[in-house]
C-alpha positions in Angstrom: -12.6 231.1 55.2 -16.3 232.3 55.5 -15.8 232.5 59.2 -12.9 234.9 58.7 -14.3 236.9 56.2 -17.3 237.5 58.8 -14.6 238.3 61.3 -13.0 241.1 59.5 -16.3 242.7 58.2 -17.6 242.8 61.8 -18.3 246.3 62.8 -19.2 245.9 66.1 -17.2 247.8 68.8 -16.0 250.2 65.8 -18.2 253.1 67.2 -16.1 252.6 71.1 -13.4 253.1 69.1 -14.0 256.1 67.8 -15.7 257.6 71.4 -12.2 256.4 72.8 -10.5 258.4 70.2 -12.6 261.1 70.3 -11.8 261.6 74.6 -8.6 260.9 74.0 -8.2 263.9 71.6 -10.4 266.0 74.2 -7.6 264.9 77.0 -4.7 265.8 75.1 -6.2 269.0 74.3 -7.5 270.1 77.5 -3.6 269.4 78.8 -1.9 271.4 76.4 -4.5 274.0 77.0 -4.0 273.7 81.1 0.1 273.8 80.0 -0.5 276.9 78.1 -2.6 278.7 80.6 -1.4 277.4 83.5 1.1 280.1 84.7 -1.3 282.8 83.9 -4.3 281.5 86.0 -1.7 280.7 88.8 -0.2 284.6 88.8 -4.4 285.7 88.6 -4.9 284.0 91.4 -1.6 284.9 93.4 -2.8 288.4 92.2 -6.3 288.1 94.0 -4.5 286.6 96.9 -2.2 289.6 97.6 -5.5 292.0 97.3 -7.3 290.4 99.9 -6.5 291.3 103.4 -5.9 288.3 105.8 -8.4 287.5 107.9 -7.1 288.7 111.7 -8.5 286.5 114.7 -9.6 288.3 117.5 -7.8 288.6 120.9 -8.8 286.4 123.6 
């Protein structure tokens, strides 16, 4: 019983837990931030395409 009691008090590992918690809550957030902004970073950058002239070769 002693053994078990040891067992279930043992705190060891608890702080990974939280650091895997912790990125975990980073990931989802960074996705529903990359969901939100997504189409608007996409149309800036179509926008910057368009603007810039494509690059001609020259004759040979």
């Amino acid at each position: 019983m002693k053994k078990m009691m040891n067992f279930l008090q043992d705190e060891n590992g608890q702080g990974m837990v939280e650091y895997g918690l912790i990125i975990g809550l980073i990931a989802i957030v960074v996705v529903a931030a990359l969901l939100a902004l997504g189409p608007k970073i996409r149309d800036m950058f179509n926008d910057v395409t368009e603007k810039i002239p494509a690059a001609t070769t020259p004759a040979s």
